[in-house]
Each structure stands twice: as C-alpha cells, then as structure tokens.
C-alpha positions, 0 to 999 in steps of 0.5 A: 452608341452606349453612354458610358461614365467616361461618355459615349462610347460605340458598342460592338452587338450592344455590348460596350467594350470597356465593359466588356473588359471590366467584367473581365477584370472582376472575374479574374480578380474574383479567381484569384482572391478565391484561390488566394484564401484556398491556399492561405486557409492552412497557412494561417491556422496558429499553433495550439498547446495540444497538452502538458505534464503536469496537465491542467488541475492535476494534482502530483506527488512530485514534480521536476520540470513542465512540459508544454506540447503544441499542434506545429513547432514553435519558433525560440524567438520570444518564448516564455514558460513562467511557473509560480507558487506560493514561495514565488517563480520556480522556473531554472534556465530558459524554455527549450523548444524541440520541434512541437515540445516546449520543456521548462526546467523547475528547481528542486525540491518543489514544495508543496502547494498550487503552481500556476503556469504563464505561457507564450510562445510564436508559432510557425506563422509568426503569430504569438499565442498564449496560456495559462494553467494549473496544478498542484503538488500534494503535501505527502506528509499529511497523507495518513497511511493506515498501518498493516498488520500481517495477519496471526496464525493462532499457535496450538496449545498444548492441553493442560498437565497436572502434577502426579498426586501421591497415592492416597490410600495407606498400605493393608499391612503395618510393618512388622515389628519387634517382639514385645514392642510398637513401632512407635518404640513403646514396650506393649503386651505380646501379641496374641496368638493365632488359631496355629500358635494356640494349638501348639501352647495346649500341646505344650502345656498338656505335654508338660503336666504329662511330664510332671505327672511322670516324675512325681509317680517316679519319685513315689515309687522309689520312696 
C-alpha cells in the first residue's frame, strides 16, 4: 500500500499506479511542447526591412519614390509609408506591396532638404512591425563646379620683318652735264681739260702759229 493524495492506494512492485500514469502524462506532454516550439520556432520569426532606396543617411541628387525591401513578404492590410520634409508629407497614392517590396511613390519635384521616412507594415505571421529612417536631397544648385578650361596650344611666330631701307650711299659718278653749265642750271666756267684734251689744245695751238707763220712770210715775199 502507497499513500497517495487521494488516500491509500495499492502498488504493483512498489510502484503506485496512479503514479505511474502521471509520470506518463508529464513525459508525453514534456514531447510534445518540445516538438510544439521546434516547429513554431521558424513560423514566429517577424518580417525585417532588410533595406531601402534611398538607404538610411544617404544623401541623393534626386529622387522620386521610396522603396522598402523586407526579409518575407509583407501583407497590404495596414500598410503605412510616410515620407516628410521640411514643406510637409510628400507621399502620392498609397503603398504598394509586391511580394517582399514595399514602394511608395513621391510628388514631383522634391525639393531639396532632410526626408524622414515612418513605416509599418504586418508581416506574414500577422504581427505588425515598424521603422523610421532618413535622407537627404542635395540642393544642386549651391554645388560650385569649378570652370574647365581646354587647354592652349602655343601658336608659332613668325620672326619679326624690317622694311627695306633705301641704300645709303650716293652714286660715284654725278650725272652729266651740259656744256658751260651745273646741274643746278647755273652758268659756270668750263671744264678743265684732262691730260688727252691738253695735249691736242698745244697741238692745235703750235699748228696755228705754224700757219701764221706761213702767211706772214708769204706775204713778205710778194711785196
């Protein structure tokens, strides 16, 4: 006989049989909350955004929609993508979900400045799951660009040309002249004669008093 809760009780080999029977409950129930969290383990891992465009503290020149991916597809039922910056919410239409990718159209154009996106979104094991991150659009028009120059082929140059200068030294020989005149126009004495020329005035002149001489004794001889 064991004493037992509900009073004494006969045992089989010292071995109660309600208890054995307990024992065999909690060893079944202990198998199968084991295989329960084994097979729920998986099943109750939530959705997580794996990443987006633009990504987190980015900095973009433009932009025209936002684009969340996620680790398993998301469900449409409460679905919420919103995007604001300094003029205010900047999101057009609703979120639309594709399978794992959430994509939330923006209006046009987006002005420059810090966007901050809110999202929530359920995942596939009906458990809501949210975010938030950030970027920024560059403002374009304060980004100097420094001016290109393309660069100069140095031309060559042609070495440097003087005028003709006129011939400085005069002609050796004056032009001739007239007889018993200048070049200037002027009247002047003759010319004197060269060595030829005065050999030929003493020819002439000894040959006229020869002639002379010849009369006169002519003359003499017929008086």
């Amino acid at each position: 006989m064991a004493l037992t809760p509900w009073g004494w009780r006969p045992t089989v080999g010292g071995v109660d049989r309600t208890g054995r029977r307990g024992l065999l409950a909690l060893s079944a129930l202990a198998v199968l909350l084991a295989a329960g969290l084994a097979t729920a383990g998986p099943a109750s891992a939530h959705d997580e955004l794996v990443s987006s465009t633009p990504a987190d503290a980015a900095t973009v020149d433009a932009v025209g929609e936002v684009v969340l991916r996620f680790s398993e597809p998301v469900l449409t039922l409460g679905l919420v993508v919103a995007v604001t910056g300094p003029g205010g919410a900047i999101g057009q239409g609703r979120p639309v979900a594709g399978g794992q990718t959430v994509t939330q159209a923006l209006r046009s154009p987006v002005e420059p400045g810090r966007y901050t996106t809110v999202w929530r979104a359920v995942s596939s094991d009906s458990h809501p799951v949210s975010g938030t991150f950030a970027f920024t659009v560059a403002d374009r028009a304060a980004v100097t660009i420094a001016p290109t120059t393309a660069p100069t082929t140095a031309q060559p140059t042609a070495p440097p040309t003087s005028p003709p200068t006129a011939p400085t030294t005069a002609p050796t020989t004056a032009p001739p002249t007239s007889a018993g005149g200048t070049t200037d126009g002027t009247v002047g004495a003759a010319p004197a004669p060269t060595g030829g020329g005065r050999g030929l005035a003493i020819a002439g002149g000894a040959l006229v008093l020869l002639l002379a001489a010849a009369t006169l004794a002519t003359r003499r001889a017929r008086r």
